[in-house]
N, C-alpha and C positions, 0 to 999 in steps of 0.2 A: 493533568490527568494522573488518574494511578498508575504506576508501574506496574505494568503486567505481571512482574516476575515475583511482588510483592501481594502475600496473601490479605486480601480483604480484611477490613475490620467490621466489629459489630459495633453497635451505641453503645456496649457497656467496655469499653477497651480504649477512651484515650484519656488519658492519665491527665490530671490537672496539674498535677506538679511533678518537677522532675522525680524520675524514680530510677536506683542503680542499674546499669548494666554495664554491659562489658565493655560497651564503646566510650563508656564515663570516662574512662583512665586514657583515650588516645588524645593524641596532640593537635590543633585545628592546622598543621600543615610545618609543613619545613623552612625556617626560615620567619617562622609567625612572630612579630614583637611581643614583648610579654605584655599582657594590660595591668592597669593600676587598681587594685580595687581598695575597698575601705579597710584595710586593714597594713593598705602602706600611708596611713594620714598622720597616725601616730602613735601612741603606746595603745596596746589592745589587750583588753581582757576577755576572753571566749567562755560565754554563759547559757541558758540554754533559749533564751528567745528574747526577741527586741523587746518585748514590754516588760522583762525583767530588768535588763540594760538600762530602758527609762526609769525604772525605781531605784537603779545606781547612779544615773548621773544625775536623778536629783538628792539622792540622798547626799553624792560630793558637792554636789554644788549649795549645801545646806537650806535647801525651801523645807517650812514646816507651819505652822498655823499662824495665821496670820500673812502669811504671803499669797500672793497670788502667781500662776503660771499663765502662762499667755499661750493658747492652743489654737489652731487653722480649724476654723468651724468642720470644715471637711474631713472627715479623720475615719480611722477604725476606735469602734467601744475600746478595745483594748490599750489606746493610749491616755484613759483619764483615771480610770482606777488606779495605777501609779503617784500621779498627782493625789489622788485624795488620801492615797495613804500616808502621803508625807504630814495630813494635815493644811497644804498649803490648798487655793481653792481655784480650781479652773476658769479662766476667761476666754471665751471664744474672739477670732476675730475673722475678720472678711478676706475672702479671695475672689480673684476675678472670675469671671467664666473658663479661662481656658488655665486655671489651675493656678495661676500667678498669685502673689502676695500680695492683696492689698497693704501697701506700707504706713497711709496715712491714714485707714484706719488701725492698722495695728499702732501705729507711734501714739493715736489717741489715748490709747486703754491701756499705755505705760504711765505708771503712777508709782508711790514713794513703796507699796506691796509688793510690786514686781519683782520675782526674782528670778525669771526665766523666761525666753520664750521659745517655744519648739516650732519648729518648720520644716514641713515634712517634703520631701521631693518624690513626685508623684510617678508612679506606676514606672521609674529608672529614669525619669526625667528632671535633672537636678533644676532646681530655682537659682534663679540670680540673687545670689548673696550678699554682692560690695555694700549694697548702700544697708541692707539692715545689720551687717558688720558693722557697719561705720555708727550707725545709731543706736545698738544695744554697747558699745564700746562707750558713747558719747553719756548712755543715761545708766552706765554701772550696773547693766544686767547682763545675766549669763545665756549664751544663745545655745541651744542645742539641737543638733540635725536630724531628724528620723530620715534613716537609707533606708528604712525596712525593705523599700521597693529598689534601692537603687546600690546594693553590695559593691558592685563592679563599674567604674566610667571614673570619669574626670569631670571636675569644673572650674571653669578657668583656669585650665591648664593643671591643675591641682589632685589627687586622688579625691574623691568623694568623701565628706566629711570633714576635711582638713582647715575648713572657714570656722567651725563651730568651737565653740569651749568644749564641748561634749558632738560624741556623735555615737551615735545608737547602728544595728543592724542585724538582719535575720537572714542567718545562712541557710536557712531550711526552706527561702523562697529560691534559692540559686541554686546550688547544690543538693545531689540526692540522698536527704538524711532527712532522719524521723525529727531532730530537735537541733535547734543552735543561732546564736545571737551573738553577738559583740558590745562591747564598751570601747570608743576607741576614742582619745584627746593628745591634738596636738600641743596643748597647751598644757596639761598639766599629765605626769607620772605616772598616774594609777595605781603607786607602791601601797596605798591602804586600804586597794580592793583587795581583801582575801578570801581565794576560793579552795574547794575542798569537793572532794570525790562526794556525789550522791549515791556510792553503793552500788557493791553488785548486782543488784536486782535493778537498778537504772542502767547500768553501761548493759546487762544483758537485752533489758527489755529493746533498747533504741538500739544495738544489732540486727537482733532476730526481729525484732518490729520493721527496721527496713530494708532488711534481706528478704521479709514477707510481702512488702508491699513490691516488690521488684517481682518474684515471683506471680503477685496475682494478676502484673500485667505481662505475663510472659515472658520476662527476663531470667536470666540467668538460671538457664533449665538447667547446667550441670551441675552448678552450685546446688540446684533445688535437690536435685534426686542424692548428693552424697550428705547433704542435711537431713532426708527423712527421719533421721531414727531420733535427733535430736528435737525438731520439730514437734514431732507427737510425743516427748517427754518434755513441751516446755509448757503446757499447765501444771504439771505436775511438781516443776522446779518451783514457779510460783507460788503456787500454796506451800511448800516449804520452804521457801524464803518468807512468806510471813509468818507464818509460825515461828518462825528462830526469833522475829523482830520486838522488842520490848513496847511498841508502841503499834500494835495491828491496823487499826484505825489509818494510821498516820501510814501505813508502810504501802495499806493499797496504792498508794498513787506512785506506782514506780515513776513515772513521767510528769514532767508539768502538764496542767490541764493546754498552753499553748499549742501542744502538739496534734491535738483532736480539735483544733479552728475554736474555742470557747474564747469570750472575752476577759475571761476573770482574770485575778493577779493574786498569787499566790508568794508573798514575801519570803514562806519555808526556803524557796527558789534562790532566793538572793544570796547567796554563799556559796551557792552549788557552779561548780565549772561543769563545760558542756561534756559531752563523751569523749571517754577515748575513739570511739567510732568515729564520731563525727570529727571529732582533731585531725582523724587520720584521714579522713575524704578530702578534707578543706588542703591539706599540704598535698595530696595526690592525685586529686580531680583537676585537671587545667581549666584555668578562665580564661585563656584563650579561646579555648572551644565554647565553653560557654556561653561566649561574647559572640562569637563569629554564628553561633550555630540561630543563639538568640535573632539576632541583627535578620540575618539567612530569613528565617521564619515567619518574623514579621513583615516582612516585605513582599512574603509572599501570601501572607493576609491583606494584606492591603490591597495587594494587584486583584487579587479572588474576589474581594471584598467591595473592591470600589464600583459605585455609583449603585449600589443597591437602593432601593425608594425609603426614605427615612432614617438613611442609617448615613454618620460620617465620623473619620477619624478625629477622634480628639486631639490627636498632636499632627497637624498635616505633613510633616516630615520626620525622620529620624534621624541625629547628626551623629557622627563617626563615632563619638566619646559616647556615647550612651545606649547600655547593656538593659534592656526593655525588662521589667517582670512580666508583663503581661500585653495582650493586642486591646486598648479601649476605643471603642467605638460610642458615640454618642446617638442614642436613638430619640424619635420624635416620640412614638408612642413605647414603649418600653416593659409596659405590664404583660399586655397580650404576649409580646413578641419570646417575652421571657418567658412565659407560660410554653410557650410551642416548643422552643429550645430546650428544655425539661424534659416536655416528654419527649422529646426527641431524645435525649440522652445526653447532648452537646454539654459537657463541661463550661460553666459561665462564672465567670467572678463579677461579684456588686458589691466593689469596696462600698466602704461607708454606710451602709443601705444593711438597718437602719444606722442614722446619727444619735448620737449623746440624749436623752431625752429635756427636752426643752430647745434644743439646738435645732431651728425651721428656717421658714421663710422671714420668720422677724428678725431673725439674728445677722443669715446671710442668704438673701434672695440666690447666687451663685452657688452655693457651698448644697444648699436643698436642691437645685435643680439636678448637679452634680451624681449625689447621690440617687435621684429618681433614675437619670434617664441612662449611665454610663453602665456598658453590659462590655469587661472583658472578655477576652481568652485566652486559651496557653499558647504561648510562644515559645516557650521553652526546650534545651538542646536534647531532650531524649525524645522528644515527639519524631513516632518515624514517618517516611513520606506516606503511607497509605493513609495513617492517622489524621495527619494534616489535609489531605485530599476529603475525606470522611466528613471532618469536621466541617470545613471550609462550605462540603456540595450541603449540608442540615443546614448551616448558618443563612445559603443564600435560600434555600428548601423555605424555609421559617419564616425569615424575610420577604420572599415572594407570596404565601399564605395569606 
């Protein structure tokens, strides 16, 4: 139930992703171990979003026309446009129903083109790696990890990422910042990624862009009120920052288009390090709490959640090493339901949904179901208790409809 002492929420007040306050900076408790996330795997380069990242480690890893990459039919759009720009050409392959890797359809669709395969670990739940380790080592292809969902946890004992030749990640699902991604290999240097400042009109924008989004869910009212005066002069900054800029066209997009949820890929991107903003969150925000607050959350979705008519957890448990993105629930019917929780207001993620086009039921009967029927939601450590309360009584509201 809600805590009395905690003011109500309305449908337009919980936040899909985490967003700054003031309890961002505290510690999840005294004595708390520190957790591992992707960025103790190996050398890391800090870029502004995972699907940039993926058009770095395929460009080190040299795929270009004539290669093929090897992709988990299940995916977000934004992991193929990378591929295509390399010139090399995507191959989908099959996963089981509960997210796993089909191996032996994937080991099929390795051929003398292959020069990569990605595998994504779904919604902070890593995949078991040994044996496709053992079989991209065996047939001389480079394996790469998408964390996008999984920044923070361990597998097999390992920080997340640490299996792959490459491994990808998006800070901007864990931590509360407008843009940021990783490059991280324990295998090889990274001394030939070179990045470079995107300009003052970028480190401003993804400041005051997530000082704003903090503000519009109520956070950080002291901050808010000693920024008005710079606030209502920050159209004004913009237009003269493009004005000064020799390429105006080029200068609107102070951010990557990744930071407003589009699929596109924007190679301009690929040189650009992430913000000093967001550098400075990522070293000062603990994943501790993150981890603890995550874990916290989810479990108290699931308790709320369970046994509702048509709905069940996609992963029926959560083990100790694994820092959740999101709550996925798989539903029977899924259109209506989604439809209510809309207009209800309820915050919902529908990774995949849609898929790559041409990528159905002929590809991967599992990977299409996936996409239809799985309706996330935030887990994540700034959700406060009313919020979670709110969400949770619409979700079963919706559900029971």
């Amino acid at each position: 139930m809600t805590n009395a002492a905690v003011k109500p929420v309305s449908r337009t007040q919980v936040p899909i992703a985490p967003i700054l306050s003031a309890a961002s900076f505290r510690r999840a408790g005294s004595g708390s171990v520190r957790v591992r996330t992707v960025l103790d795997a190996g050398a890391a380069k800090l870029v502004t979003s995972g699907r940039i990242a993926i058009g770095l480690a395929l460009r080190e890893i040299g795929a270009g026309p004539g290669d093929t990459v090897l992709v988990p039919a299940y995916h977000s759009q934004s992991m193929v446009p990378p591929v295509i720009w390399t010139g090399a050409r995507p191959v989908f392959y099959r996963l089981r129903p509960d997210t796993a890797i089909d191996l032996d359809d994937l080991a099929s669709r390795i051929d003398a083109s292959t020069r990569a395969v990605m595998v994504t670990h779904y919604f902070g739940f890593p995949q078991e790696l040994k044996a496709l380790r053992a079989l991209c080592d065996a047939r001389g292809v480079a394996l790469l990890e998408d964390c996008a969902h999984c920044f923070i946890g361990e597998n097999d004992g390992l920080p997340v990422g640490a299996m792959g030749d490459y491994a990808i990640a998006s800070s901007m699902k864990f931590f509360p910042i407008y843009e940021g991604g990783a490059l991280v290999s324990a295998r090889h240097s990274l001394q030939g990624v070179g990045l470079r400042s995107a300009g003052p009109g970028f480190e401003a924008k993804v400041a005051l862009t997530s000082l704003e989004n903090s503000f519009a869910w109520r956070r950080l009212g002291g901050v808010r009120a000693a920024l008005w005066l710079p606030l209502k002069l920050k159209d004004a900054l913009w237009a003269a920052l493009k004005k000064r800029s020799a390429r105006p066209a080029a200068s609107a997009a102070l951010a990557p288009s990744s930071s407003d949820s589009s699929f596109s890929f924007d190679p301009a991107w690929l040189d650009k390090r992430s913000s000093l903003f967001a550098r400075a969150l990522l070293a000062l925000v603990p994943a501790t709490r993150i981890m603890a607050l995550r874990q916290r959350h989810y479990h108290q979705l699931e308790a709320a959640l369970r046994g509702l008519p048509g709905l069940r957890p996609l992963y029926p448990s959560l083990p100790d090493t694994v820092c959740p993105w999101v709550f996925p629930l798989l539903a029977d019917d899924p259109e209506p339901l989604f439809a209510r929780l809309k207009a209800a207001g309820v915050p919902v993620v529908r990774f995949g949904w849609p898929l790559w086009p041409g990528v159905d039921e002929s590809v991967c009967p599992a990977s299409a179901e996936l996409s239809r029927r799985v309706l996330a939601f935030p887990c994540h450590q700034e959700l406060r208790p009313a919020e979670l309360d709110w969400m949770t009584g619409a979700i079963r509201a919706a559900a029971a409809s």
